[in-house]
C-alpha positions in Angstrom: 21.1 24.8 5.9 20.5 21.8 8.1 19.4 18.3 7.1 15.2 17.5 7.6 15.6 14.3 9.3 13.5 11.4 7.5 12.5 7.9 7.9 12.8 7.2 4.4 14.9 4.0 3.2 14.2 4.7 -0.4 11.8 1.9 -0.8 8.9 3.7 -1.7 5.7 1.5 -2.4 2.5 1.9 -0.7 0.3 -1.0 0.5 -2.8 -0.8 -0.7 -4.8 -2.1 2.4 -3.1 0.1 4.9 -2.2 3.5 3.3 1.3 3.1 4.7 4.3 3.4 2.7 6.9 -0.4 2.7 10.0 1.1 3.4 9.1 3.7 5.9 5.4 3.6 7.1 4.0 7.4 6.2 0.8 7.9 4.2 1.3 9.2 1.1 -0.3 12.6 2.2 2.7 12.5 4.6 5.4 11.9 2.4 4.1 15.0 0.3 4.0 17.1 3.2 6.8 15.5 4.9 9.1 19.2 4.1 6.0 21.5 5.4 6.1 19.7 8.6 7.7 21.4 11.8 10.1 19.3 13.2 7.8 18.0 16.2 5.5 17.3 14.2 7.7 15.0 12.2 9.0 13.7 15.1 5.1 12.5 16.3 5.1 10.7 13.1 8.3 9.1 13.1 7.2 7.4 16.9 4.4 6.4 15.1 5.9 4.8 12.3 7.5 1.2 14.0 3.6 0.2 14.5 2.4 1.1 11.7 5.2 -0.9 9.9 4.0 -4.2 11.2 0.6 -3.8 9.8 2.2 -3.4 6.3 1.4 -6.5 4.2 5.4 -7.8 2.8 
């Protein structure tokens, strides 16, 4: 069994204006899914995720 790799930093908290989770920057519906997800598609989110953390509200 190999490990999913995962942006998460175990700060979970969503802001409210953005949708994007503090810690790590996925949606909620993306967190849920996060285990359904092929690995490219993953890996599309995770390059997305550096932007979208510094429209999060700290």
């Amino acid at each position: 069994m190999t490990a999913i790799e995962s942006p998460c930093i175990l700060v979970c908290s969503i802001d409210m204006k953005t949708g994007f989770c503090f810690g790590c920057g996925r949606t909620r519906d993306e967190i849920a899914g996060w285990i359904a997800m092929t690995p490219e598609v993953r890996r599309a989110v995770m390059a997305d995720l550096p932007a979208r953390l510094e429209t999060v509200e700290r």
